[in-house]
DSSP file (Angstrom, degrees, kcal/mol; ACC not computed):
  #  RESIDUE AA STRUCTURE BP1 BP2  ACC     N-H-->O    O-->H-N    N-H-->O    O-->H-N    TCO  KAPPA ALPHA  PHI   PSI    X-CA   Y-CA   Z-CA
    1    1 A X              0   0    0      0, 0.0    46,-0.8     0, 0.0     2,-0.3   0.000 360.0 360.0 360.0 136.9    2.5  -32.8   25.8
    2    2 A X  E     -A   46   0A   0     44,-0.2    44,-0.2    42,-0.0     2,-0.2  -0.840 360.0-152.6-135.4 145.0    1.9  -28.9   26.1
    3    3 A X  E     -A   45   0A   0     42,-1.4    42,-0.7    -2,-0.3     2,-0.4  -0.395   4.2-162.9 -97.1 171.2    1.4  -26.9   29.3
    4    4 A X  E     +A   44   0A   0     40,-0.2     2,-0.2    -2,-0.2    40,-0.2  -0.712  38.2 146.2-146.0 132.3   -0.7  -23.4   29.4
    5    5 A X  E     -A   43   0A   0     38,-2.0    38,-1.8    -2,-0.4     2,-0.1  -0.829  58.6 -79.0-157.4 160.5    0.3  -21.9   32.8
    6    6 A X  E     -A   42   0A   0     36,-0.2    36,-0.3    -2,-0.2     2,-0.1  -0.326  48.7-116.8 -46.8 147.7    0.9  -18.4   33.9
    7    7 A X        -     0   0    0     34,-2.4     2,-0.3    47,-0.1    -1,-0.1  -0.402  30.8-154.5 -91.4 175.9    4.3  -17.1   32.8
    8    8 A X        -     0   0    0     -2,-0.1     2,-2.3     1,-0.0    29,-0.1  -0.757  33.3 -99.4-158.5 131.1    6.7  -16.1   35.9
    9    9 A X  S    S+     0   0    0      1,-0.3     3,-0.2    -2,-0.3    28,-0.0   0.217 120.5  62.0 -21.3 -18.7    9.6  -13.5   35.9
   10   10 A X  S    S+     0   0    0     -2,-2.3    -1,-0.3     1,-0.2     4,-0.2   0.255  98.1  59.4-105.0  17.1   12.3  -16.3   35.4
   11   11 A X  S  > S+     0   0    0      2,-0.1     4,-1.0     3,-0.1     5,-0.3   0.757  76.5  89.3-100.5 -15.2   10.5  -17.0   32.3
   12   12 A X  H  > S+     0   0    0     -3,-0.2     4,-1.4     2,-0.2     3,-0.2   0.708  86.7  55.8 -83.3 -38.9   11.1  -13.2   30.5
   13   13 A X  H >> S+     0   0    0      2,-0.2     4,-1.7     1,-0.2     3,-1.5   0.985 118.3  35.6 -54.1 -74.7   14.9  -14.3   28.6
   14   14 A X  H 3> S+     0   0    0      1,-0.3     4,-0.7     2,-0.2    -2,-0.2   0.748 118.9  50.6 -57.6 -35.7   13.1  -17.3   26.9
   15   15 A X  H 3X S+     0   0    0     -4,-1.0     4,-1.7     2,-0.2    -1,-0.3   0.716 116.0  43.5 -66.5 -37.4    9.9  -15.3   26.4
   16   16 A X  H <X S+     0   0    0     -3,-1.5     4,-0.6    -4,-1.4    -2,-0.2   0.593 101.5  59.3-101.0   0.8   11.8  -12.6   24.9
   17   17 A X  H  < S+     0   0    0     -4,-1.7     4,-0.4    -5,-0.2    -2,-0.2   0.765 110.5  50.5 -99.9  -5.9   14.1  -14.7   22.7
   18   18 A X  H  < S+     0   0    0     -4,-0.7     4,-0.5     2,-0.1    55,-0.2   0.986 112.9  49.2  -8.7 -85.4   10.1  -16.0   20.9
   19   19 A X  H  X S+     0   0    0     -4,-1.7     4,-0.6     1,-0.4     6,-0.4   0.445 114.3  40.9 -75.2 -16.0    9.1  -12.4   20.6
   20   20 A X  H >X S+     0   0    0     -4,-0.6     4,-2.4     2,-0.2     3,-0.6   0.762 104.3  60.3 -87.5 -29.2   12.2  -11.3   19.0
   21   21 A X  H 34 S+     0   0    0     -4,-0.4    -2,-0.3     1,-0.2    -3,-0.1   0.753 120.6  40.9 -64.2  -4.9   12.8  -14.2   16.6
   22   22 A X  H 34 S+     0   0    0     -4,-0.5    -1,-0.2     3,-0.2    -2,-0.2   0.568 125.7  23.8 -91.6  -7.3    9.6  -12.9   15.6
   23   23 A X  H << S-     0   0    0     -3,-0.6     2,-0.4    -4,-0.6    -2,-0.2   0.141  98.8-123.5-143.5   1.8    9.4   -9.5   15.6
   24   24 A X  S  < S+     0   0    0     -4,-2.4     2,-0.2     2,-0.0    -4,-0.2   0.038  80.2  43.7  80.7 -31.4   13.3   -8.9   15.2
   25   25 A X  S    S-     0   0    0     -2,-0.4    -2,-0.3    -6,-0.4    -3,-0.2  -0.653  75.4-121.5-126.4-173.4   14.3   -6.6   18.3
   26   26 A X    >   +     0   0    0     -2,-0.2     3,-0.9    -6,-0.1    -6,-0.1  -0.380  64.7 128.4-126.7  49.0   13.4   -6.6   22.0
   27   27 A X  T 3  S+     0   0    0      1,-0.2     4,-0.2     2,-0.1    -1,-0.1   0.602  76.1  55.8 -73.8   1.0   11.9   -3.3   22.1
   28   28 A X  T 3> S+     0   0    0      1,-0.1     4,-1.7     2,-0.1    -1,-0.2  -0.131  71.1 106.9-111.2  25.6    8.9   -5.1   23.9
   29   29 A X  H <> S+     0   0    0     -3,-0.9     4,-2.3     2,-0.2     5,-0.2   0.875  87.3  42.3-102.3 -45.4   11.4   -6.7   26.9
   30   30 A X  H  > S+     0   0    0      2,-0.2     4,-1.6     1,-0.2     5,-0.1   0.990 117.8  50.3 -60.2 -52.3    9.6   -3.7   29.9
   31   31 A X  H  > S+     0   0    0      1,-0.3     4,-2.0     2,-0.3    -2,-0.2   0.820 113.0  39.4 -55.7 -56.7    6.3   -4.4   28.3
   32   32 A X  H  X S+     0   0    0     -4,-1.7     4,-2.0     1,-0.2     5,-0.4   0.852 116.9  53.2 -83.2 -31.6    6.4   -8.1   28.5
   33   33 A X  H  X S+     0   0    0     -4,-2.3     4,-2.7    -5,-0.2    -2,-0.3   0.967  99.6  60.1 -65.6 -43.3    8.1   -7.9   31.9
   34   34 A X  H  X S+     0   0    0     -4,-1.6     4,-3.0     2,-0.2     5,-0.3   0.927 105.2  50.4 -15.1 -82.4    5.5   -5.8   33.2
   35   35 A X  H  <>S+     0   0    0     -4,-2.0     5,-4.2     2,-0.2     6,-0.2   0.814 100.9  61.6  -1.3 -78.7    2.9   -8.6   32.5
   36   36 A X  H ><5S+     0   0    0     -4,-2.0     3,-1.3     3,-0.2    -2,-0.2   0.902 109.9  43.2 -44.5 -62.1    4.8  -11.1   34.1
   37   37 A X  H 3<5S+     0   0    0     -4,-2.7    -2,-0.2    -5,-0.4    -1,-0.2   0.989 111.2  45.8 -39.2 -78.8    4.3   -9.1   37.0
   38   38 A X  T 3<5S-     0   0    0     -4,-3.0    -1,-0.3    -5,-0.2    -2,-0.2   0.547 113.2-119.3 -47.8 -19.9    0.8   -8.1   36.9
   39   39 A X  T < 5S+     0   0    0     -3,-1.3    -3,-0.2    -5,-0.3     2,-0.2   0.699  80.5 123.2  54.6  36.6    0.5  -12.1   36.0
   40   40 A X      < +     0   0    0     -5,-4.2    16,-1.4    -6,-0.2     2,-0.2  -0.469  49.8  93.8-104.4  42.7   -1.3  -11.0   32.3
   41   41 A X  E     - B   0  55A   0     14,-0.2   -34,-2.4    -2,-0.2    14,-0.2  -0.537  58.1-179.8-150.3  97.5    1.2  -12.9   30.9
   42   42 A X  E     -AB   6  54A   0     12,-1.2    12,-2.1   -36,-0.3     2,-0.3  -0.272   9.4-168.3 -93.5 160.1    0.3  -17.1   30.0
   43   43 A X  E     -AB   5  53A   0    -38,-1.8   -38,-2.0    10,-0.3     2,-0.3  -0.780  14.0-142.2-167.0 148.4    3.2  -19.4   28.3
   44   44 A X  E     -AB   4  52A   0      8,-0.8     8,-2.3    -2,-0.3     7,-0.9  -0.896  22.4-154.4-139.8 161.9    2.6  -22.8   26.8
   45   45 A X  E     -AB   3  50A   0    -42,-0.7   -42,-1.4    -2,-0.3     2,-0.7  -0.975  14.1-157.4-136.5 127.1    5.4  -25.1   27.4
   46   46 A X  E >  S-AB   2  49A   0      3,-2.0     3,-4.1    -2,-0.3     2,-0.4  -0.988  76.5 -53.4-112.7 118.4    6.7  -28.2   25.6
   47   47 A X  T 3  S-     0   0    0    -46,-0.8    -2,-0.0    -2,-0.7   -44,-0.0  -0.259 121.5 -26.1  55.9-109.7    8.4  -30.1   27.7
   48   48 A X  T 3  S+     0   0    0     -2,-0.4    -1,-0.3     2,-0.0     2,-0.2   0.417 120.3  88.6-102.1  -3.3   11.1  -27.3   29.1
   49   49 A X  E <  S-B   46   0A   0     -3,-4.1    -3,-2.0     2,-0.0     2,-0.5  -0.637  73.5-138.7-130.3 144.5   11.0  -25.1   26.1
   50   50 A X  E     -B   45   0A   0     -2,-0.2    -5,-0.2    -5,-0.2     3,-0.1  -0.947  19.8-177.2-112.4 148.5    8.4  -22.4   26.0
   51   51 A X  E     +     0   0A   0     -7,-0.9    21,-2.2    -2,-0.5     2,-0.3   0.103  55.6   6.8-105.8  -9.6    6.9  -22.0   22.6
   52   52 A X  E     -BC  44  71A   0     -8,-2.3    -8,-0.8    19,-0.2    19,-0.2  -0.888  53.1-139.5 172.3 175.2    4.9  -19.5   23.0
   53   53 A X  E     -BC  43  70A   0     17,-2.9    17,-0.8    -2,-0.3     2,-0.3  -0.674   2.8-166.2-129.5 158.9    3.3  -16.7   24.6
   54   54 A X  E     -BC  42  69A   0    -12,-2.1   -12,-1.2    -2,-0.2     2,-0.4  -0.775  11.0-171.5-141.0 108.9   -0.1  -14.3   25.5
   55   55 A X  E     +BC  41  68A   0     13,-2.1    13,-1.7    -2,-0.3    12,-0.6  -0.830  14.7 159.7 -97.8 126.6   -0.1  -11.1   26.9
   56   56 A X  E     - C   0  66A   0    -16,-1.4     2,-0.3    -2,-0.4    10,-0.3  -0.877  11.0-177.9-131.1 168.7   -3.5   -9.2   28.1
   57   57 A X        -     0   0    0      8,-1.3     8,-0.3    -2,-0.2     3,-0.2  -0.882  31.3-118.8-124.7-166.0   -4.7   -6.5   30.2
   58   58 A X  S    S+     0   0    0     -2,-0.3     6,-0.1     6,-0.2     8,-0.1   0.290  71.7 101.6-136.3  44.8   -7.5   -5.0   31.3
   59   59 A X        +     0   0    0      3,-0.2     2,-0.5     6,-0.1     3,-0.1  -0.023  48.5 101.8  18.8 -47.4   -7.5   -1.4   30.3
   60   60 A X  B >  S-D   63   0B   0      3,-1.0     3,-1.0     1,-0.3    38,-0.2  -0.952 123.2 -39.0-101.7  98.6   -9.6   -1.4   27.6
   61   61 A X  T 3  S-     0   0    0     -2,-0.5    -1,-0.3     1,-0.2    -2,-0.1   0.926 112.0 -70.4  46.1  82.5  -13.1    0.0   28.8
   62   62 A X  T 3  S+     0   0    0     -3,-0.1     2,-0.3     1,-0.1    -1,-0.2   0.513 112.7 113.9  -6.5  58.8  -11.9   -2.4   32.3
   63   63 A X  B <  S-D   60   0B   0     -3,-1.0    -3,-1.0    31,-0.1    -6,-0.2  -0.979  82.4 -91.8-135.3 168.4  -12.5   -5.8   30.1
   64   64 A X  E     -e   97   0C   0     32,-1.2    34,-1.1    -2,-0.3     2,-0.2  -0.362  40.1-167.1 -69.2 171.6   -9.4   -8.0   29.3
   65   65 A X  E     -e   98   0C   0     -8,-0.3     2,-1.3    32,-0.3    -8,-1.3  -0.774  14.0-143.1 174.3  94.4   -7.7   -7.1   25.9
   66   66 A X  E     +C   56   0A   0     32,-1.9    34,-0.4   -10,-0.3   -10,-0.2  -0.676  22.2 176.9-103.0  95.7   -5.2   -9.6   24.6
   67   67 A X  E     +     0   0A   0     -2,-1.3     2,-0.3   -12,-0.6    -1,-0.2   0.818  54.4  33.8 -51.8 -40.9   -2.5   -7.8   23.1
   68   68 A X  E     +C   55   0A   0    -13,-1.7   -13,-2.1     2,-0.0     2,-0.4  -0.979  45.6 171.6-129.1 135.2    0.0  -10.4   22.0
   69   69 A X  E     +C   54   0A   0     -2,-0.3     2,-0.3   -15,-0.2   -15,-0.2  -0.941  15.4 177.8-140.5 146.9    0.1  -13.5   21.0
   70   70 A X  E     -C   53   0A   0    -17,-0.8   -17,-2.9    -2,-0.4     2,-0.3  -0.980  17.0-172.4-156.5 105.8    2.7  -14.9   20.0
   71   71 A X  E     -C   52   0A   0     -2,-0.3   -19,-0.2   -19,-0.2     5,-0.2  -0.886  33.6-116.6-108.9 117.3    4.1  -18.2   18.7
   72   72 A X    >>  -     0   0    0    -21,-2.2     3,-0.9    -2,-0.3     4,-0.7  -0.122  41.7-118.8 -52.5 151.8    7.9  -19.3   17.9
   73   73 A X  G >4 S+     0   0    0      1,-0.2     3,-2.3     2,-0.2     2,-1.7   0.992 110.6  59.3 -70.6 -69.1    7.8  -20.0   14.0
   74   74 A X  G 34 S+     0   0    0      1,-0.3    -1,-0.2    -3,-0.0    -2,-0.1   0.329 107.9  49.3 -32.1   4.3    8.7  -23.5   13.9
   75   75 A X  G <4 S+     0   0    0     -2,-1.7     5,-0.3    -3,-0.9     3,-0.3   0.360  82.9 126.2-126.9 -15.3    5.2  -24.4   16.2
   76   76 A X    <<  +     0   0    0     -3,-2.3    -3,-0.0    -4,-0.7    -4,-0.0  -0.264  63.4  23.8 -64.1 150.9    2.9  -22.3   14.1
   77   77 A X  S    S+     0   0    0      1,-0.0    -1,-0.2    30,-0.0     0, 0.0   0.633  94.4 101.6  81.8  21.6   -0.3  -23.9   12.7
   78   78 A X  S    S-     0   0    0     -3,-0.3    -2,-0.1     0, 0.0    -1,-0.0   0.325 101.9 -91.0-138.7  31.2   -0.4  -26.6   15.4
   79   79 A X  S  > S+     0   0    0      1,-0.1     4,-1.6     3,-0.0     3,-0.5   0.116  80.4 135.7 113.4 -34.3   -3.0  -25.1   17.5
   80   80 A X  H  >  +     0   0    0     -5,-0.3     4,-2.2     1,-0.3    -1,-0.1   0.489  64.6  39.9  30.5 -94.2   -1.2  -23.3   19.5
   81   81 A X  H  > S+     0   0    0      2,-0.2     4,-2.4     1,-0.2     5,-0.3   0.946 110.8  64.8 -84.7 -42.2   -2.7  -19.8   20.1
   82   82 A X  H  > S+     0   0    0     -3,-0.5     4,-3.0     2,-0.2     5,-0.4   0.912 102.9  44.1   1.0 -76.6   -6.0  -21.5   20.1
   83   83 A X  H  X S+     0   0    0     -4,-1.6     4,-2.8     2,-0.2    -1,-0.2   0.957 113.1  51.5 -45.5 -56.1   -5.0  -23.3   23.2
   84   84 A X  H  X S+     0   0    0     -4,-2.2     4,-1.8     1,-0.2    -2,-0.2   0.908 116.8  44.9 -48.5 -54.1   -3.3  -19.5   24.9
   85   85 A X  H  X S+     0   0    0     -4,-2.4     4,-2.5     2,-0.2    -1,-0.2   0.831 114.1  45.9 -88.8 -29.4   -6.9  -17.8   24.0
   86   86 A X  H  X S+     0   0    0     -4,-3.0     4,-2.1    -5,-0.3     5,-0.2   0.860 118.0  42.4 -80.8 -24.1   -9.0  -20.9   25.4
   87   87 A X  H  X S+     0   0    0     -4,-2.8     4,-1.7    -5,-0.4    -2,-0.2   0.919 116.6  53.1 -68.3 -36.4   -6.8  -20.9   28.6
   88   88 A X  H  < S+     0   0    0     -4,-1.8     4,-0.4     1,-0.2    -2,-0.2   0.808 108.4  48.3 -78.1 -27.5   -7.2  -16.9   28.4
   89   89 A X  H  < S+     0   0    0     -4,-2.5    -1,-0.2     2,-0.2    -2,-0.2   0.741 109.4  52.3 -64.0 -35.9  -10.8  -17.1   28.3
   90   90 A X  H  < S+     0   0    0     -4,-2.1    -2,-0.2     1,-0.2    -3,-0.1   0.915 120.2  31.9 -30.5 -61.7  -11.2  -19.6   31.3
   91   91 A X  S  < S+     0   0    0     -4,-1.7    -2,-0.2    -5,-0.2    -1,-0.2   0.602  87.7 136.9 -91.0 -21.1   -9.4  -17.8   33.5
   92   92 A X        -     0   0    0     -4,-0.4    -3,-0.1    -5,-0.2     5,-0.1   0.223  49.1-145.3 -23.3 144.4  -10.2  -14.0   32.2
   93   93 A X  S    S+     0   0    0     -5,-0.1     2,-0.2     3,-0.1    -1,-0.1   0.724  81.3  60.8-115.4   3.6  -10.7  -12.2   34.8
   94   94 A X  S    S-     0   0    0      2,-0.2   -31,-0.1     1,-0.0   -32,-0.0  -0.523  74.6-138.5 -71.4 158.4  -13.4  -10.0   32.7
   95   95 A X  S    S+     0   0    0     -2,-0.2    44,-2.8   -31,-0.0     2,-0.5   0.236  89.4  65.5 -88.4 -10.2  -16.1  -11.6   31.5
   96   96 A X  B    S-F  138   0D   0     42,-0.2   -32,-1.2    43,-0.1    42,-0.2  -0.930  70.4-161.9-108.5 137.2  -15.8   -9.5   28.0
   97   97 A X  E     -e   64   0C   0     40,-1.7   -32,-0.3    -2,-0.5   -31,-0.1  -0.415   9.4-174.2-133.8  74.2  -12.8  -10.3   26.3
   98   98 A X  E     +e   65   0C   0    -34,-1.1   -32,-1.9   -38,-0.2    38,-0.3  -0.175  13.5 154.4 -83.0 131.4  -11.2   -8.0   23.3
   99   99 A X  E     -G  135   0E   0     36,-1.0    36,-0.9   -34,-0.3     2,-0.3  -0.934  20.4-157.1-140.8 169.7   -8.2   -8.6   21.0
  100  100 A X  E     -G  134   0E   0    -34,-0.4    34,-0.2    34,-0.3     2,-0.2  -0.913   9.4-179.5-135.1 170.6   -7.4   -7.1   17.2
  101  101 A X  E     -G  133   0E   0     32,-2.2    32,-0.7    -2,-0.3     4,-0.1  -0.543  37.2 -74.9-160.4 131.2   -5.5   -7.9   14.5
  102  102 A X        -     0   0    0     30,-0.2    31,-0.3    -2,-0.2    30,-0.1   0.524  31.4-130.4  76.0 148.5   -4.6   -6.5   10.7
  103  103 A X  S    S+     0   0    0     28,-0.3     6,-0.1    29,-0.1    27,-0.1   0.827 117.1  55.3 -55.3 -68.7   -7.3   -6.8    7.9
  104  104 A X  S    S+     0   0    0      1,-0.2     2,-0.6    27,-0.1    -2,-0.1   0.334  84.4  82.8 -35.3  -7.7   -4.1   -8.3    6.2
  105  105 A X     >  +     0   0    0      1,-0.2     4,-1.0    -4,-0.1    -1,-0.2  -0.637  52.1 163.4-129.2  86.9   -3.3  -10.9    8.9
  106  106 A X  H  >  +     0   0    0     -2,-0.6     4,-0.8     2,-0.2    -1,-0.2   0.545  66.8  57.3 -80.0   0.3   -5.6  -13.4    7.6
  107  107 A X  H >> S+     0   0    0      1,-0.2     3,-1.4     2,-0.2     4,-1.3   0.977 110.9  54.1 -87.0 -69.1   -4.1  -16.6    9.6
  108  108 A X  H 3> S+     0   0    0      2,-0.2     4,-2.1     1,-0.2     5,-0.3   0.798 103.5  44.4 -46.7 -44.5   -4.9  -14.5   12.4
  109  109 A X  H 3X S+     0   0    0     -4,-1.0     4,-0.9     2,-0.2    -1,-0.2   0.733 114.3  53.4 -74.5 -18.3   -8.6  -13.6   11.9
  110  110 A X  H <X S+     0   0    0     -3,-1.4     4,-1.8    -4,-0.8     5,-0.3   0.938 110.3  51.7 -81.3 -59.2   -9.4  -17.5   11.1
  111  111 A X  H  X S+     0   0    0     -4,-1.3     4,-2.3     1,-0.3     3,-0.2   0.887 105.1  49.4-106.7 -50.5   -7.7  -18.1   14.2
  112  112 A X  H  X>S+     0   0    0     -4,-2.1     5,-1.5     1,-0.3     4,-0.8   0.963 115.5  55.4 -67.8 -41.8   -9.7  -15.7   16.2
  113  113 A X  H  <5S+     0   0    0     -4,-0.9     3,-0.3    -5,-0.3    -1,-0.3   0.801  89.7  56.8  73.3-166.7  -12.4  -17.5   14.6
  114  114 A X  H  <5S+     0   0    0     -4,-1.8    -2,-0.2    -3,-0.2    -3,-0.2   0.913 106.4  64.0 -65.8 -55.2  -12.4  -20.8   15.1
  115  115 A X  H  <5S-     0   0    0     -4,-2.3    -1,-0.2    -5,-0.3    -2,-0.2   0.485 118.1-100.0 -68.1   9.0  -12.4  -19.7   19.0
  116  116 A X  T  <5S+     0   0    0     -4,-0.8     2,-0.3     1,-0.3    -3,-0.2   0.187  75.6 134.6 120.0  -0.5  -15.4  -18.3   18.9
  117  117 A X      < -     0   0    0     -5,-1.5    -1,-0.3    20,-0.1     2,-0.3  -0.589  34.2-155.9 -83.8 155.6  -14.8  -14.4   18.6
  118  118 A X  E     -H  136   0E   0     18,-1.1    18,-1.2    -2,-0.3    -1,-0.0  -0.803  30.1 -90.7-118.8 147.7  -16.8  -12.2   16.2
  119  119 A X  E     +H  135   0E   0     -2,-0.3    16,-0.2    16,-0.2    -1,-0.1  -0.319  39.0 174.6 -55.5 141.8  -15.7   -8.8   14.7
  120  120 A X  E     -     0   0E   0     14,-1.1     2,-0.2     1,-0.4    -1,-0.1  -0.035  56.6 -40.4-118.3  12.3  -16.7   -5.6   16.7
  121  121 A X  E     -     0   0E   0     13,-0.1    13,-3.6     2,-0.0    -1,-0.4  -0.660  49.2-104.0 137.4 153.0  -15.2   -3.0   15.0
  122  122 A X  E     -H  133   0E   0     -2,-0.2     2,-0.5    11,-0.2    11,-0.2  -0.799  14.8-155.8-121.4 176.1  -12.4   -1.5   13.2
  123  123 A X  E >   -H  132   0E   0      9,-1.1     9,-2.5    -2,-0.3     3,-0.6  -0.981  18.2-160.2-130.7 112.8   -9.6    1.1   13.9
  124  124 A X  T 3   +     0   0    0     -2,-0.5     4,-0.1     7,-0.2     7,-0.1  -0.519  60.2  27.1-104.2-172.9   -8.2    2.8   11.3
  125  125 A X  T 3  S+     0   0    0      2,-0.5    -1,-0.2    -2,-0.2     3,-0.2   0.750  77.1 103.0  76.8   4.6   -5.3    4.6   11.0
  126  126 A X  S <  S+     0   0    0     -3,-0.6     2,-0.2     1,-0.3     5,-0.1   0.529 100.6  31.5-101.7 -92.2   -3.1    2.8   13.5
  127  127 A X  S >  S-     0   0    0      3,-0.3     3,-2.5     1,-0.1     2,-1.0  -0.266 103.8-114.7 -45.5 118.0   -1.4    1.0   10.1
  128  128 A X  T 3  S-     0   0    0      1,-0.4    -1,-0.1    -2,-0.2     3,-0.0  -0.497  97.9  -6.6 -98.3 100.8   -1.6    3.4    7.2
  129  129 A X  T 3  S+     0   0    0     -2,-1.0    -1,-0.4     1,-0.1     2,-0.3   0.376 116.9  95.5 106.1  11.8   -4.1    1.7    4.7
  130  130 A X    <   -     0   0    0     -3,-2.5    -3,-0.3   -27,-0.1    -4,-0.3  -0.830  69.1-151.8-134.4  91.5   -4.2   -1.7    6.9
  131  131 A X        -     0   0    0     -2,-0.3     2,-0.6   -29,-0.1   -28,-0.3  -0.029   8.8-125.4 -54.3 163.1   -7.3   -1.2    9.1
  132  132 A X  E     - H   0 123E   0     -9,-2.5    -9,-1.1   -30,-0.1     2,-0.4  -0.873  22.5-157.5-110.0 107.0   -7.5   -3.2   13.0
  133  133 A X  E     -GH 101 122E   0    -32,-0.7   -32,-2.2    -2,-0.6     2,-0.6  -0.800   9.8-143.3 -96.3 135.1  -10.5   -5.3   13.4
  134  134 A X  E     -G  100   0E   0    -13,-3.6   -14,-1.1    -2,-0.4   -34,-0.3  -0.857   9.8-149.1 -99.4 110.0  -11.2   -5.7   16.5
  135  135 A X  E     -GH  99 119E   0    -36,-0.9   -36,-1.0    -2,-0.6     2,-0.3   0.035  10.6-174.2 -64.1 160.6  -12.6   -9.0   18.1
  136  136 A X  E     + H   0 118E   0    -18,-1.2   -18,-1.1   -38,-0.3     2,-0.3  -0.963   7.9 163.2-139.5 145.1  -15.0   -9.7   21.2
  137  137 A X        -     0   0    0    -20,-0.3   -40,-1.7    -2,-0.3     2,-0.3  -0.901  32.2-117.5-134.2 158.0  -16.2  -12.8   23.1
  138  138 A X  B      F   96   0D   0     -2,-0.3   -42,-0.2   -42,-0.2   -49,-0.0  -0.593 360.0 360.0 -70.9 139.8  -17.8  -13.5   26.3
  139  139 A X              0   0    0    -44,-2.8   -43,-0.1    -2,-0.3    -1,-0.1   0.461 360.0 360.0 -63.8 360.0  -16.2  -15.5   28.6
């Protein structure tokens, strides 16, 4: 059984031991706290254990923007982020709803998908020869 809930501030140690076993530091620990705060920050939960995470704002031309998502390794490919973006799309509190990802991070771009978003555009130059397409859906 997995939960999707909003994350809350006594979640940010477990949230930030994910996002570094994935990403190697916790240079992202203000960022993600921030979130929490702001309540832009969704958790799915097995049992006690969170497995993974979604971060959004709304920022970006003032429609939602889901920066992170973010899965423990040992839970990827079982749906997961799928679940975080259909909870993040319910509840958006835009009706336009924007994320990117790598040209290279094809797991990711299948993922975006299967859930219904379509490419809008790319940015280059934030990754030196690794373009960002960026995704859209309605809510």
């Amino acid at each position: 059984m997995r939960d999707i809930i909003k994350a809350e501030i006594t979640d940010l140690d477990k949230i930030i031991r994910i996002d570094c076993e994935v990403v190697g530091h916790k240079n992202r620990q203000d960022y993600i706290k921030n979130a929490i705060e702001l309540g832009h920050c969704i958790i799915a939960k097995e049992k006690d254990a969170i497995v993974a995470f979604l971060v959004y704002d709304t920022n970006f031309f003032e429609c939602a923007f889901i920066s992170l998502i973010i899965v423990s390794p040992t839970r990827r490919r079982k749906g997961i982020a799928s679940q975080l973006m259909d909870y993040m799309c319910k509840t958006s509190p835009t009706i336009k709803i924007f994320s990117s990802t790598n040209r290279s991070n094809i797991s990711m771009q299948k993922v975006f998908e299967t859930n219904g978003f379509v490419q809008s555009g790319f940015v280059e130059n934030l990754d030196e020869g690794d373009p960002e397409i960026i995704y859209f859906k309605f809510k």
